[in-house]
C-alpha positions, 0 to 999 in steps of 0.5 A, a space after each residue: 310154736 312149740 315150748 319146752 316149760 320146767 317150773 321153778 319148785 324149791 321143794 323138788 330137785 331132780 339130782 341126778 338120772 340116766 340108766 332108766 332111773 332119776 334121783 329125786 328130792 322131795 322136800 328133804 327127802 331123796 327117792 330113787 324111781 324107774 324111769 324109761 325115759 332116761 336112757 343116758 348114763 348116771 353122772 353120780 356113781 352108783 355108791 352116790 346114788 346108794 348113799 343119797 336115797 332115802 327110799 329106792 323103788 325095786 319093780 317087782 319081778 313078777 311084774 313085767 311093768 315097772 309100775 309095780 313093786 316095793 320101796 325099800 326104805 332107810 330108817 330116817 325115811 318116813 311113811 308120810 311126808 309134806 312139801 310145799 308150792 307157792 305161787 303168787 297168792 297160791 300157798 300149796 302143801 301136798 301130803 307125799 307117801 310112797 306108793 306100791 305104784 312107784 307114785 308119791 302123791 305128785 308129779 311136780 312139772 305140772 306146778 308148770 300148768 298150775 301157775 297157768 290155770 291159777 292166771 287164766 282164773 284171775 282173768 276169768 274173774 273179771 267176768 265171773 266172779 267164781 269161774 267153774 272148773 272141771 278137773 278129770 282124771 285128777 289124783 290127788 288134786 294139785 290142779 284143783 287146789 290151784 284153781 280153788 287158791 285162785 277163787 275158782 268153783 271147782 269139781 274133782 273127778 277120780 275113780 278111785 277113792 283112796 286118791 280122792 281122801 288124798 286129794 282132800 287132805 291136801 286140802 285140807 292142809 293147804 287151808 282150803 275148802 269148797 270143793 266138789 268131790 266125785 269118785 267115777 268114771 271120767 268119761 261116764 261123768 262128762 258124757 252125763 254132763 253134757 246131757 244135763 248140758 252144764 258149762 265150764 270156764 277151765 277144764 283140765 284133763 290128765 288122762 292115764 294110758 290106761 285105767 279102770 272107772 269106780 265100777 270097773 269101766 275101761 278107759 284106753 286112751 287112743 280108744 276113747 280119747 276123742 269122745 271125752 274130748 267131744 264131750 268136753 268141747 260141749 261143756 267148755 264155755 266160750 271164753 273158757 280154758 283147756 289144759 291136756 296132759 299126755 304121759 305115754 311115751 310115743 304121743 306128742 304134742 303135735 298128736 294132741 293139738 291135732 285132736 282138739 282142734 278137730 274137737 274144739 274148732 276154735 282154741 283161741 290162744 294156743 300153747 303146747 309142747 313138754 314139761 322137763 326138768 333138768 338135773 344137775 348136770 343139765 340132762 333135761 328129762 322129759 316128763 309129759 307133753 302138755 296142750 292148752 288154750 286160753 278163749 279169753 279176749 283179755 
């Protein structure tokens, strides 16, 4: 059946959205972003929205994507700043800043799949005392740390470099260490992998659209999504965890259980559906669909 999950996160708020744009809180900090989901009206006015944010992204007007453009900031707002997420045993503190990509370093819904791997690896260690785990595609590493904070073997996969310095700040800054950093292509890493014929406990998969590898390999989702899927039902044990991320508008969660499954075979318990938050009013904002499965017998 599918679900609908938004996770409980002090540090983050959705304040307001509508009119193809939302109103965060980021610890105490409020940004102002483009969003295309949000294609309702804004409960606040606009003098609230201008009085509230510390930073407003602008797209830039020679770009056609509002993926691209400029922050224009308030005096208080810095350059960098810190959040937190805790979870059980979990303790994360992800550094923040503001991106020429509309990005801050986090897409906070997911703490709803962190608390699912940091679970699923608490059960795989009464196996396997260091469960492996392959995070792809990964940014700036919330999925890793959680999979580390439960005791997990963890490998790091992103082709850009600067995302993977972040990602090992955020490390750092959590009190962590251990992990194994790999700047590549993805799918050019799975595919040696499965030559070299390695295994997994948990891989996590939070593929973009669209994207270039370290040395300029193109990654198109609908293109090569099924190969990296093959390869990863090659590498993932038979006990083992999977975590799927779509965030282009149009692919659904039924798209992406379809696929793992022709993939897979066998998914064991399977969960899948959309992440959201919902703002102050109660307008719940679609962030990404999600689909994972647990092999495990416990």
């Amino acid at each position: 059946m599918s679900q609908l999950l938004t996770p409980t996160f002090p540090d983050y708020e959705l304040i307001d959205s509508g009119d193809f744009e939302k109103l965060e809180r980021f610890a105490s900090h409020i940004t102002r972003r483009p969003e295309p989901q949000a294609i309702w009206h804004k409960s606040l006015s606009e003098e609230e929205w201008r009085r509230m944010s510390d930073a407003s992204f602008l797209r830039s007007s020679a770009s056609k994507s509002d993926e691209r453009g400029e922050w224009h900031r308030k005096p208080q707002m810095p350059d960098r700043w810190t959040m937190r997420y805790d979870y059980k045993q979990m303790h994360l503190k992800m550094r923040l800043g503001l991106t020429s990509f509309k990005h801050v370093g986090i897409f906070p819904e997911q703490a709803a799949n962190w608390n699912f791997i940091y679970d699923r690896i608490e059960e795989l260690k009464q196996q396997t005392p260091m469960p492996k785990v392959l995070n792809l595609f990964a940014y700036t590493g919330g999925a890793t740390l959680a999979a580390r904070a439960a005791g997990a073997d963890v490998t790091h996969v992103d082709s850009v470099k600067q995302v993977v310095t972040w990602s090992r700040e955020n490390m750092e800054q959590s009190g962590l260490d251990g992990v194994r950093w790999i700047v590549e292509d993805a799918l050019k890493f799975v595919r040696r992998e499965v030559r070299r014929g390695n295994k997994y406990d948990g891989i996590i998969l939070d593929p973009p659209a669209y994207g270039r590898g370290a040395n300029g390999e193109k990654w198109v989702l609908e293109e090569n999504i099924c190969e990296m899927l093959e390869c990863c039902a090659a590498l993932l044990s038979d006990n083992g965890f999977l975590v799927l991320n779509l965030y282009s508008m149009g692919l659904s969660a039924l798209l992406a259980r379809t696929a793992l499954r022709q993939a897979f075979g066998n998914t064991g318990k399977e969960e899948f559906g959309e992440l959201y938050f919902a703002d102050r009013t109660g307008k719940e904002l679609p962030l990404g669909t999600f689909f994972r499965f647990n092999r495990s017998k416990r």
